[in-house]
N, C-alpha and C positions, 0 to 999 in steps of 0.2 A: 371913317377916320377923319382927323381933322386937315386932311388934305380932298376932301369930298368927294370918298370914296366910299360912300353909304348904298348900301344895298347894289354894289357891283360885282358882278360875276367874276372871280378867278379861280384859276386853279394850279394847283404846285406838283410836282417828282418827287421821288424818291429818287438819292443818288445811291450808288455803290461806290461810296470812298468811309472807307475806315479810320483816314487820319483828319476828320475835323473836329475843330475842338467842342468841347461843353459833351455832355452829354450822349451814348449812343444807344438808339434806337434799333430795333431787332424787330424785324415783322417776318413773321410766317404765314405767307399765304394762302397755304395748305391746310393748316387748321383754322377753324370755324367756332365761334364762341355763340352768337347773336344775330340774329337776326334784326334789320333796322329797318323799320317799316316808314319811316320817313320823315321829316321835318317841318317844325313850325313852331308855331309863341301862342303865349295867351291870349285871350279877347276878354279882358277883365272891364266892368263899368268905366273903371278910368279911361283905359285902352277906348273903349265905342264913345265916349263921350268927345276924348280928342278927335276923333277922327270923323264921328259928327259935327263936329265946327269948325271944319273947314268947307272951302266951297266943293261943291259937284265935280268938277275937276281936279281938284288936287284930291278928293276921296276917292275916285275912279285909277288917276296915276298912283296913289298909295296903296290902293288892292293889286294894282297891276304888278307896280313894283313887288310885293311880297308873293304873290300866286303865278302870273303867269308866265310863259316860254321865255318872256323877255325881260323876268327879273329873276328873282333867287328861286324861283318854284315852292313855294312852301307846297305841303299837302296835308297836315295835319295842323289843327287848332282843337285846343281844350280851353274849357268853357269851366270856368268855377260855379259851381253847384248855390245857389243861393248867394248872400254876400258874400265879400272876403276885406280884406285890408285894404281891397284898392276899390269898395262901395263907396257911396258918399254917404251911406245910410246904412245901419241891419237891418236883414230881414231875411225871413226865410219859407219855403215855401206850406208848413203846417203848422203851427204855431198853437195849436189847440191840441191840450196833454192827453193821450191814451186813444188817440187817432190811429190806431192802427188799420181801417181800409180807407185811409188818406180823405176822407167825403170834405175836408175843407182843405184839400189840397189846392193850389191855383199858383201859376206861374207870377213874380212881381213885373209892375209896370215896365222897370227897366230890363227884365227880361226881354219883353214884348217891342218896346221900344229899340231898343240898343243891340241885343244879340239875338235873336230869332232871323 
């Protein structure tokens, strides 16, 4: 928030009061919809590139911050499969038509570089 409160742990109640205003909420926590295996963000080329220029310390406190005991825990990260909107370039990884046992398959540079 703009009171810099980025990446800080809180957590909130459930009240049982029926006369607040706006809106009310009904949870039953007896039924069961999903199952939620866990949380995290993107690592898009824009995303590793930011966070490759900065220095060793501020990238070490930024993984920490997002992953470990003593920030949000993330657990999961998805990875966009070739480029996406947030490349600085296309590209992709078979590019040669009617490839189908992939033999010019190969990961891109900023695969290798950036999110490996």
């Amino acid at each position: 928030s703009k009171a810099g409160k980025r990446l800080e742990r809180s957590e909130g109640s459930f009240q049982h009061n029926l006369s607040a205003p706006g809106p009310l909420l009904t949870v039953n926590v007896s039924v069961l919809h999903q199952h939620v295996k866990g949380f995290g963000g993107s690592l898009s080329d824009a995303a590793a590139l930011n966070i490759l220029a900065l220095s060793q310390p501020a990238q070490d406190n930024l993984l920490r911050s997002y992953f470990s005991e003593s920030g949000i825990e993330y657990n999961l990260i998805r990875l966009p499969m070739a480029s996406s909107d947030f490349s600085v370039r296309p590209y992709s990884y078979d590019d040669v038509p009617h490839d189908y046992e992939l033999k010019h398959f190969a990961l891109a540079e900023e695969d290798v570089k950036m999110k490996v």
